[in-house]
TORMARVO-233743 format. One record per residue (C-alpha): residue number from 1; residue in three letters; chain; x, y, z. Coordinates in steps of 0.1 Angstrom, whole numbers, plus 5000, padded with zeros to 4 digits. Each point is the difference from the previous one (the first is absolute). Layout:
N
   seq   type   mol      x      y      z
   NUM    ALA     A      X      Y      Z
...
This chain:
117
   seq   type   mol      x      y      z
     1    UNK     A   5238   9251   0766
     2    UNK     A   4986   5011   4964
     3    UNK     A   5022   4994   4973
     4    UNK     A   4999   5001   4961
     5    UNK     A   5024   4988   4984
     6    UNK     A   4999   5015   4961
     7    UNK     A   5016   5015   4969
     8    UNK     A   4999   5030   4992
     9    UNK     A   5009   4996   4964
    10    UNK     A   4968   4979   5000
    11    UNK     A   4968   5019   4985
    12    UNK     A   4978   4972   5015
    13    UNK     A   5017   4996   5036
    14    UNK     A   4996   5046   5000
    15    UNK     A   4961   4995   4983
    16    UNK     A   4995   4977   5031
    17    UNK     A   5017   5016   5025
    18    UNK     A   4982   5037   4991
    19    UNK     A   4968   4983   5007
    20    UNK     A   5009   5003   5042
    21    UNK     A   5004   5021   5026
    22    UNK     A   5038   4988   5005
    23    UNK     A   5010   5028   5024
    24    UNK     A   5009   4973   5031
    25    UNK     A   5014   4976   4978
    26    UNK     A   5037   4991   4999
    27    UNK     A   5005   4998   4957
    28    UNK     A   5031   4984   4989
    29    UNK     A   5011   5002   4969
    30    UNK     A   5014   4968   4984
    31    UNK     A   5030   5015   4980
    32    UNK     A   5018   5022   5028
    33    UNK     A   4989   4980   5028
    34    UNK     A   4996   4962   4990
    35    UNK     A   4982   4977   5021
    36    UNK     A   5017   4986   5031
    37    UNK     A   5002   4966   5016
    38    UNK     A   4980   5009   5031
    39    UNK     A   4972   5020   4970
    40    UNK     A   5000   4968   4985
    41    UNK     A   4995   4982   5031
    42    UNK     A   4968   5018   5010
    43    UNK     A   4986   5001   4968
    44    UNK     A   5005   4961   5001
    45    UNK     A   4983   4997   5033
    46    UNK     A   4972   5011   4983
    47    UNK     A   5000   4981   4968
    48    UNK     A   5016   4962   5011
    49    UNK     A   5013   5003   4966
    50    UNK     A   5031   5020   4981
    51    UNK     A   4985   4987   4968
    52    UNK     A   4967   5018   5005
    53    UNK     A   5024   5032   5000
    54    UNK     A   5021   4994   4973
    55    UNK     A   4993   5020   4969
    56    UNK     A   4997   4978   4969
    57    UNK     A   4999   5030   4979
    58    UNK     A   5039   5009   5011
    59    UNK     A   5020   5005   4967
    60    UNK     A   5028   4989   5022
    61    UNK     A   4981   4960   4994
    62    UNK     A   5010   5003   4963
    63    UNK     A   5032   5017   5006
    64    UNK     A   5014   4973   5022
    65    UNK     A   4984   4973   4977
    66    UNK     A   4983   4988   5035
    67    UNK     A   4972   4971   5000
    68    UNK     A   4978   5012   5026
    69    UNK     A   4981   4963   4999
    70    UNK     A   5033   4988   5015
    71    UNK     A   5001   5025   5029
    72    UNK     A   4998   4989   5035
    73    UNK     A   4987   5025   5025
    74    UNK     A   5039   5011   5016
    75    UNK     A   5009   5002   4959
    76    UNK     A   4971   5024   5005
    77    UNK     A   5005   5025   5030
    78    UNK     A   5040   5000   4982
    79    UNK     A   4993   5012   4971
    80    UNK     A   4973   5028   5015
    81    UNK     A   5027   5010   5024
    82    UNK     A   5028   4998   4969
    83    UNK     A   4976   5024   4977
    84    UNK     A   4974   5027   5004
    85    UNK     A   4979   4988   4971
    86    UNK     A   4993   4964   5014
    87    UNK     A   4977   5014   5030
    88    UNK     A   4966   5004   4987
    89    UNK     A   4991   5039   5003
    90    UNK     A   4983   5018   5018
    91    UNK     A   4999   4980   5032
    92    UNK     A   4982   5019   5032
    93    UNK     A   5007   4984   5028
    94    UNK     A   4992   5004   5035
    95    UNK     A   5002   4986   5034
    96    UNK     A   4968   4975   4991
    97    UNK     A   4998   5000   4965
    98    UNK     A   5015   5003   4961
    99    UNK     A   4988   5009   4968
   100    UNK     A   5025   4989   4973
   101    UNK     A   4996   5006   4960
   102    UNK     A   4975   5019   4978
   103    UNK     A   4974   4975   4997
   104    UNK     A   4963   5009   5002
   105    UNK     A   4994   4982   5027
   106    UNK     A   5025   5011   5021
   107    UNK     A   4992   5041   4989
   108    UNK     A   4966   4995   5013
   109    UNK     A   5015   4981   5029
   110    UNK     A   5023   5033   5009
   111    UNK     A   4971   5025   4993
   112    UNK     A   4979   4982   5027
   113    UNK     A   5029   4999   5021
   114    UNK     A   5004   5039   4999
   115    UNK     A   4960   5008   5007
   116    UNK     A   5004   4980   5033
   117    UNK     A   5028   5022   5008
């Protein structure tokens, strides 16, 4: 399994993405094909943590007048599954691991991941 899960509305999540040979990859794009239980699930398995998937960035925090201090992890994995914009983009995942977000660190991370492949 190779998944991304991305928008394509998103300069950064397309500017990261065109980096890679992406040809076997399953892409999934967030707005016509929103993230699903069982997506969530193995990205989860992964991560131990909704929170460390959960966009902070979402306009949809402001929007909903949500304190995200308050937030357990189930308040979490509900509002990623409730709204595209609370998963933190672009997340690669695969059967052993997952690269979520934009940061540096994980960018070099994914670039070292795709020279072993």
């Amino acid at each position: 399994m190779q998944k991304i899960f991305y928008l394509k509305t998103c300069g950064t999540c397309t500017k990261i993405m065109n980096k890679f040979d992406l040809s076997y990859w399953e892409l999934r794009e967030l707005k016509s094909t929103p993230v699903t239980k069982d997506d969530l699930a193995q990205m989860y398995a992964h991560t131990k943590s909704y929170e460390s998937l959960f966009s902070r960035r979402s306009t949809q925090i402001k929007t909903r007048n949500i304190d995200v201090k308050a937030l357990t992890e189930k308040n979490f994995r509900d509002l990623i599954l409730d709204h595209y914009s609370f998963l933190k983009r672009p997340v690669f995942l695969t059967n052993n691991e997952i690269f979520i977000g934009n940061e540096k660190k994980n960018i070099v991370e994914l670039e070292q991941f795709f020279k072993t492949k």
